[in-house]
C-alpha positions as CSV (number, residue, x, y, z in Angstrom):
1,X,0.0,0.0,0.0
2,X,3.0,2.2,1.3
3,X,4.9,1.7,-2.4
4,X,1.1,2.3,-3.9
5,X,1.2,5.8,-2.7
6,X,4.7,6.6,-3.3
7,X,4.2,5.8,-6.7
8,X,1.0,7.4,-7.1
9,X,1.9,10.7,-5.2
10,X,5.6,11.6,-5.5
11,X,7.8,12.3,-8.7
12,X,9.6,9.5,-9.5
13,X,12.8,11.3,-11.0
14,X,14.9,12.3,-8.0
15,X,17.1,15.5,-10.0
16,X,13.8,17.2,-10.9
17,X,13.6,17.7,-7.0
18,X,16.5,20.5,-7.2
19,X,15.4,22.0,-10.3
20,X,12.3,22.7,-8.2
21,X,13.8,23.2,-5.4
22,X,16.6,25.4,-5.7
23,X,15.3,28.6,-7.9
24,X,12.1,28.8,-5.6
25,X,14.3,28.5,-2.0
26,X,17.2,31.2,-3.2
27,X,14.1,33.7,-4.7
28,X,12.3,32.9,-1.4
29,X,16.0,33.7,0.1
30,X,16.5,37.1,-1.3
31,X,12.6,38.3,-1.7
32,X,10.5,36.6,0.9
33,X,6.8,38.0,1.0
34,X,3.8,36.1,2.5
35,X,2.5,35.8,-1.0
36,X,5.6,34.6,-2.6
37,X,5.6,31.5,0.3
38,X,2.0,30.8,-1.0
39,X,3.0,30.6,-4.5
40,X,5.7,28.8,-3.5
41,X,3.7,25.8,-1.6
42,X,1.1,26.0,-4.8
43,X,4.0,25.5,-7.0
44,X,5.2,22.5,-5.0
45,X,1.7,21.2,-5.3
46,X,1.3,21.4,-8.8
47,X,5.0,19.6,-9.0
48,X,3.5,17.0,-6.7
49,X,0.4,16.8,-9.3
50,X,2.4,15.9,-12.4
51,X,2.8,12.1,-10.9
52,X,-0.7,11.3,-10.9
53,X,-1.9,13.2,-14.1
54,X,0.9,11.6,-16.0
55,X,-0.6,7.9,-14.5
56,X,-4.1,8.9,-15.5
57,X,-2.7,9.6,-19.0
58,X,-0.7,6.0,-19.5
59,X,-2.2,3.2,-20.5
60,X,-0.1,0.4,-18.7
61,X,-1.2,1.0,-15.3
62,X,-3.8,-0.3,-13.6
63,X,-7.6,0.6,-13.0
64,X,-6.7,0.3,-9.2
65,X,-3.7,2.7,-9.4
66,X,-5.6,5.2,-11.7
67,X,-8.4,5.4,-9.0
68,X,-5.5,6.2,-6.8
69,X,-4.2,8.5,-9.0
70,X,-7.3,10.4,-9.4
71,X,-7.5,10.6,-6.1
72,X,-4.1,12.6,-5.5
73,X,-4.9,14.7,-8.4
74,X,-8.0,15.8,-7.2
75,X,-6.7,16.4,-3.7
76,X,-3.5,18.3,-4.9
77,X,-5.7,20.3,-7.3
78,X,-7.9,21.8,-4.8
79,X,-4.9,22.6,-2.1
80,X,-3.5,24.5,-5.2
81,X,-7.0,26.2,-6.0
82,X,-7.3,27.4,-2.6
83,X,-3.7,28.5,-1.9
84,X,-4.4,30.4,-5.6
85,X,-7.5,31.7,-4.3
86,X,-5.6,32.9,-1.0
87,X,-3.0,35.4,-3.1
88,X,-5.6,36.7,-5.8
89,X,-7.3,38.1,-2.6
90,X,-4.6,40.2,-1.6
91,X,-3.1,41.0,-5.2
92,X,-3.7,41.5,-8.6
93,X,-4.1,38.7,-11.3
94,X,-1.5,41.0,-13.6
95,X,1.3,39.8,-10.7
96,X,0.8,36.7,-11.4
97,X,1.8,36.8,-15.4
98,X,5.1,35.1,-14.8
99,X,3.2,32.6,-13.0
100,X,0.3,32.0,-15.5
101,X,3.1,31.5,-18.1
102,X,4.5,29.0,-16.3
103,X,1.2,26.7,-15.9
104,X,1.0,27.0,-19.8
105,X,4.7,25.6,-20.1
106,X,4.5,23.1,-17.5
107,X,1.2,21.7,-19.5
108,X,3.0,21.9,-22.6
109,X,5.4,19.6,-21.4
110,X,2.7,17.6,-19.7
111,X,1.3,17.3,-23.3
112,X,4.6,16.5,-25.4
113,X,5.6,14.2,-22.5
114,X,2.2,12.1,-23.2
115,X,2.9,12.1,-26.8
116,X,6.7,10.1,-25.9
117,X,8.9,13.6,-26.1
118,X,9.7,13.6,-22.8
119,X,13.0,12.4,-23.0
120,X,14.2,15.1,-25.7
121,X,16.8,17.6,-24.9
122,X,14.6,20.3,-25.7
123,X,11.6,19.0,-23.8
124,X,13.7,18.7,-20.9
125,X,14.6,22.0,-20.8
126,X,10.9,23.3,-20.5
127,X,10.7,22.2,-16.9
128,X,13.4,24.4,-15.7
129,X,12.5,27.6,-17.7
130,X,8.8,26.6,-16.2
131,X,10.2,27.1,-12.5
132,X,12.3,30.4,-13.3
133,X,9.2,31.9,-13.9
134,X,7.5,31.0,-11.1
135,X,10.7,32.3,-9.1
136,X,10.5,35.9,-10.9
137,X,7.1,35.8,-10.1
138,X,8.4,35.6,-6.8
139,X,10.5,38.5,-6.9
140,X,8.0,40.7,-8.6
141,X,5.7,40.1,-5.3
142,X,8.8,42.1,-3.6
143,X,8.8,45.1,-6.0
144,X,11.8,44.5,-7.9
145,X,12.2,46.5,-11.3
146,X,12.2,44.8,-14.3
147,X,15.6,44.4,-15.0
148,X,16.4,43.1,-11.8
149,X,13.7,40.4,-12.6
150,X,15.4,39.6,-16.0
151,X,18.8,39.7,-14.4
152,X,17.5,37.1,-11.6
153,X,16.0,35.1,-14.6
154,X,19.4,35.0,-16.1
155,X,21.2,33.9,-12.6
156,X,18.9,31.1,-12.4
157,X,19.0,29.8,-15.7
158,X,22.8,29.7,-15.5
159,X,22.7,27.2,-12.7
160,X,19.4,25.2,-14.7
161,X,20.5,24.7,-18.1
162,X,24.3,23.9,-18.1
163,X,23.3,21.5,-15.1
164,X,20.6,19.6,-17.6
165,X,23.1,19.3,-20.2
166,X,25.8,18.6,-18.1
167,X,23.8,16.0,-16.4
168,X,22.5,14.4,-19.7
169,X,26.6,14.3,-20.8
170,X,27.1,12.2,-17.8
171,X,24.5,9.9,-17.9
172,X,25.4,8.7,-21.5
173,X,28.9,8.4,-20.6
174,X,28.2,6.2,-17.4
175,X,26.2,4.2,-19.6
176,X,28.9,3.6,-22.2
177,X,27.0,5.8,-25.1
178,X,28.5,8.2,-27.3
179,X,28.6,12.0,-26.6
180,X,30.1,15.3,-27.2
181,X,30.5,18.2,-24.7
182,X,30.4,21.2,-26.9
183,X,27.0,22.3,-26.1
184,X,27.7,22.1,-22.6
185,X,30.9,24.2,-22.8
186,X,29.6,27.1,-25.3
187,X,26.8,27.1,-22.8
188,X,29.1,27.1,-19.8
189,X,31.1,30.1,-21.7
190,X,27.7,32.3,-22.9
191,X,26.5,32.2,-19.2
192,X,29.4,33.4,-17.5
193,X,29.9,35.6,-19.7
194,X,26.4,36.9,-19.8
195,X,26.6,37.2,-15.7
196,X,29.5,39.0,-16.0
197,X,28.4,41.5,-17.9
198,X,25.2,42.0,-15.9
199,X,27.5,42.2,-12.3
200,X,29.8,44.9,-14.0
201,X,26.1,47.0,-14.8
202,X,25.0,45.9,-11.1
203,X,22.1,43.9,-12.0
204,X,23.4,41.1,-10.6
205,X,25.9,40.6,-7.6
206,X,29.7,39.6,-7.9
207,X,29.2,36.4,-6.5
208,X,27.0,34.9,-8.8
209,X,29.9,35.1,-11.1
210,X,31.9,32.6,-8.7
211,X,28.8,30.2,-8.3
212,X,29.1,30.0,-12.2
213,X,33.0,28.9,-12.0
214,X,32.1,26.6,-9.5
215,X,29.5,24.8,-11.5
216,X,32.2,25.1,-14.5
217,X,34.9,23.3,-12.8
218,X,32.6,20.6,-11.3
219,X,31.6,19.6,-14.6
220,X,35.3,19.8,-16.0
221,X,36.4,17.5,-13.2
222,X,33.2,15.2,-13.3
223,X,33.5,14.5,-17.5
224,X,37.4,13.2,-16.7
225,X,37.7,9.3,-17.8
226,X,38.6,8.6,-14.2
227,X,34.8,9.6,-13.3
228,X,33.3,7.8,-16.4
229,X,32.5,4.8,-13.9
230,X,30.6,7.0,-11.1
231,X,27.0,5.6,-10.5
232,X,24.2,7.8,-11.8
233,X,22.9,8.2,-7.6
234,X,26.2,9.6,-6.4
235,X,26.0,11.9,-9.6
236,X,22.7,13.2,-8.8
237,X,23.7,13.6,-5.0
238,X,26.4,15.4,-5.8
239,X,24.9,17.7,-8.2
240,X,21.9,18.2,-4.9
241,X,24.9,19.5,-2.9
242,X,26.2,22.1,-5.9
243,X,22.8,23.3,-5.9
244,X,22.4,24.4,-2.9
245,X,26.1,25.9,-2.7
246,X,25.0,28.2,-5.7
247,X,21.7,29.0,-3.7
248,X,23.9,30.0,-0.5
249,X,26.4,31.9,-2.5
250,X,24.1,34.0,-4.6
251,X,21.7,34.5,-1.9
252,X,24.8,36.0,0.3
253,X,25.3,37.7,-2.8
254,X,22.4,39.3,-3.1
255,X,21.1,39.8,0.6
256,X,24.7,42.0,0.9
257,X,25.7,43.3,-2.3
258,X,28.9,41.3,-2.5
């Protein structure tokens, strides 16, 4: 019964915990308002809702599990109605564009992830961009200008999408398949370079540049032959604990202008 529900009611891939995770704890970090902790839990919610919806659209699973999974879905929905319900009554719906534009991306992938896409690069990387927004939505809640918000957008994504790529490099070379790194490094290159820029205008604080370098030189040391033979778990616990360094760092960053 126990495995029943874990199935039915929690994500089963572990590393989409920290792209969750991470954006919405270091936004939380450097712009906490009461409503951006609501939209935080609803956004959890909704992340916890993806298990169940995607059993109720498979075809291998049981009747028995579906009526479990209809279950969940219906009890996460309405938690994530009310806690909706609970911010629109203190702000305006226009606050919560970033937000709204998220729900459409995160059923997009819902959609292309039915249809077998799930597993494209590209696809992947819809996920990711679908929590950034949540996280400038966030931020807006705490009156930051615009370019701030963009700047933030761009910290965030710096940590999200070399991490995917770097993480799908990994995974095909612990399983022996052929791969090539260029992606990951021009991505690597454009980011830090696009960070730098925005800490030299002050959009962004000096820190966020070292966070990048970090992530940088964990990927250089973690593609070396002698860590071919690492196993996929240590990888993704070890890519938890870098995510949470590059929340600390930019949120000290950011909470005193270093």
């Amino acid at each position: 019964m126990l495995l029943n529900i874990k199935k039915v009611a929690f994500p089963r891939e572990h590393g989409s915990w920290g792209f969750l995770i991470e954006p919405l704890l270091l936004s939380l970090l450097v712009a906490y308002t009461y409503n951006g902790l609501l939209l935080t839990l609803c956004t959890f919610v909704i992340f916890l809702a993806h298990q169940p919806a995607r059993i109720l659209l498979g075809k291998k699973d049981s009747k028995k599990l579906k009526s479990s999974a209809l279950l969940f879905f219906i009890l996460y929905s309405i938690i994530a109605i009310l806690l909706l319900v609970v911010i629109l009554s203190g702000t305006n719906i226009e606050l919560l564009t970033p937000f709204l534009i998220s729900i459409v991306l995160m059923f997009g992938f819902l959609v292309l992830e039915y249809n077998n896409f799930g597993r494209n690069l590209l696809v992947e990387f819809i996920a990711p961009v679908a929590i950034t927004f949540v996280a400038l939505n966030i931020v807006l809640f705490d009156g930051w200008t615009l370019e701030k918000i963009i700047a933030f957008g761009f910290v965030l994504l710096s940590r999200a999408i070399p991490t995917l790529l770097y993480v799908n490099t990994k995974v095909k070379i612990i399983k022996g398949q052929s791969t090539n790194s260029l992606l990951l490094r021009i991505s690597e290159v454009l980011f830090l370079s696009l960070i730098i820029f925005l800490a030299v205008k002050n959009s962004v604080p000096y820190l966020s540049i070292f966070a990048i370098l970090l992530l940088i030189v964990r990927s250089i040391i973690g593609l070396l032959p002698k860590n071919k033979n690492e196993k996929v778990r240590t990888m993704g616990m070890k890519e938890f604990g870098f995510g949470i360094l590059f929340v600390i760092i930019n949120a000290i960053g950011y909470l005193f202008d270093l």
